[in-house]
N, C-alpha and C positions, 0 to 999 in steps of 0.2 A: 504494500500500500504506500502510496508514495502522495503526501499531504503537501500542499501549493499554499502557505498563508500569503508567499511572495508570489506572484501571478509570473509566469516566465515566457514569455512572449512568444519565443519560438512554438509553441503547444497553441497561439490563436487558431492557426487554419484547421490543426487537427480535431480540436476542439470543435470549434463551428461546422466541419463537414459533421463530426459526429451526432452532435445536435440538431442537423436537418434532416441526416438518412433516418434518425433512428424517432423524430417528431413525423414526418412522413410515414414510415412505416406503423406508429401505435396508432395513427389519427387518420385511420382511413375515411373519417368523417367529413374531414376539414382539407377544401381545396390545398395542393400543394402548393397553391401557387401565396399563400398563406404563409406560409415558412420561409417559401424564400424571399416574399419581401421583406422579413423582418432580421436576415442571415444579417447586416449591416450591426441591426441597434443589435443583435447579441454579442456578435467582436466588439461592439463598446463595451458592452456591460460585463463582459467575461473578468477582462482585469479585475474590476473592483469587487468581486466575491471570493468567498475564500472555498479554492475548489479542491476537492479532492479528486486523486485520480488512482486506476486501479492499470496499474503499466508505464511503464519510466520510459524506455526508447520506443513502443508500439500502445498507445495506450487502448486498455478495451473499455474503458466507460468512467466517467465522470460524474459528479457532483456537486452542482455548484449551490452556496450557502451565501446568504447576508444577513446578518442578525437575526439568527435562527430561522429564514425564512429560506427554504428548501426552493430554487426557483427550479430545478429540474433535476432528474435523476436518469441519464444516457448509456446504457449500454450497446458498442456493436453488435446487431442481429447474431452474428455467431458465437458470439460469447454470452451469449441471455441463458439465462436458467441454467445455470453455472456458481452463482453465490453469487457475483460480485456485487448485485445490487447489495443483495443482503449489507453483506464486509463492508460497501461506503454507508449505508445508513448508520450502521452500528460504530463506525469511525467517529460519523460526524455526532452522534451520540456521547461521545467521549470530549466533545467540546459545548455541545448545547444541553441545558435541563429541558428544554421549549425548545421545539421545533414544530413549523408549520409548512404548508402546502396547499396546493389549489390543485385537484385532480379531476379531468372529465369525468365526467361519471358514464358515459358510451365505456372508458378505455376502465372498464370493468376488471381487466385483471390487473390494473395497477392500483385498484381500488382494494380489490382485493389480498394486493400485495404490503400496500402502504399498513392494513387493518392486520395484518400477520405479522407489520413489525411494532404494532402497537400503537398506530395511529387510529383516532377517531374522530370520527366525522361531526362537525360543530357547525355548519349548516353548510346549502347549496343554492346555487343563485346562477344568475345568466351572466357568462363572462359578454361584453361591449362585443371586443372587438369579431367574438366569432359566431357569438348568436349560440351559441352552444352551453347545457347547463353543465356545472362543475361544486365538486363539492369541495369545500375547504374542513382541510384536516390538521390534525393537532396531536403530539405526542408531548408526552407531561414523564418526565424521572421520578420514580415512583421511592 
C-alpha cells in the first residue's frame, strides 16, 4: 500500500485515465460523454486530496480523500474483487474516525460494498449534475 499525503505529479495521467475507464464502466447509466467532460476538473482536484494508492510503479486503484470525505474509490477492471478496494478503505480508516461518501444507488454493488465495510446510508437525494438518485453514506469508528 503505498499512501500519497504529498500528491506526486507524475501519477496525474494514470490516475485520471483510471478514474474515467473505471467511472465509465460502474455507471453504465450515465452518458460517457459525462466523464469525460469532467476528466479536466478531476486533474485539478486530484492534487489536493490525500490519495491512497494500491501499486507504486503500475498502480491498480486508488483513493482519493479530503477531510474525511471519500470522493471516489477506483479500481482497474482487472484487478476488482481482489481486496484492494477492501485494503484502501480500511487504510484510509486508519487516518479518519468519519468518513463519508455519495454512492449511486443504480451502482448497487458499491452500495453494497460500501454497507460491508460499514458504511451506512444517512439519506438519498438527486445528485444536479446527472439527474441520477445517490445515497450519501457515512462510516463512524466504533
Amino acid at each position: 500500500m503505498l499512501i500519497k499525503k504529498e500528491f506526486v505529479y507524475e501519477h496525474l495521467e494514470e490516475l485520471a485515465k483510471i478514474w474515467l475507464e473505471t467511472n465509465i464502466q460502474a455507471h453504465h447509466f450515465i452518458v460517457e460523454q459525462y466523464w469525460q467532460s469532467n476528466i479536466e476538473l478531476v486533474k485539478k482536484a486530484l492534487p489536493d486530496a490525500m490519495i491512497f494508492c494500491q501499486g507504486e510503479k503500475d498502480i491498480k486503484g486508488f483513493l482519493g480523500v479530503s477531510d474525511g470525505f471519500i470522493h471516489g474509490l477506483f479500481v482497474k477492471k482487472e484487478f476488482q474483487r481482489m481486496g484492494i478496494g477492501k485494503a484502501l478503505i480500511e487504510e484510509a480508516k486508519q487516518y479518519f474516525d468519519t468518513l463519508s461518501l455519495c454512492v449511486y444507488t443504480k451502482n448497487s454493488n458499491a452500495v453494497a460494498f460500501y454497507q460491508n465495510m460499514g458504511f451506512e446510508i444517512q439519506k438519498q437525494s438527486v445528485q444536479k449534475e446527472t439527474g441520477e438518485q445517490e445515497y450519501s453514506m457515512i462510516y463512524r469508528k466504533k
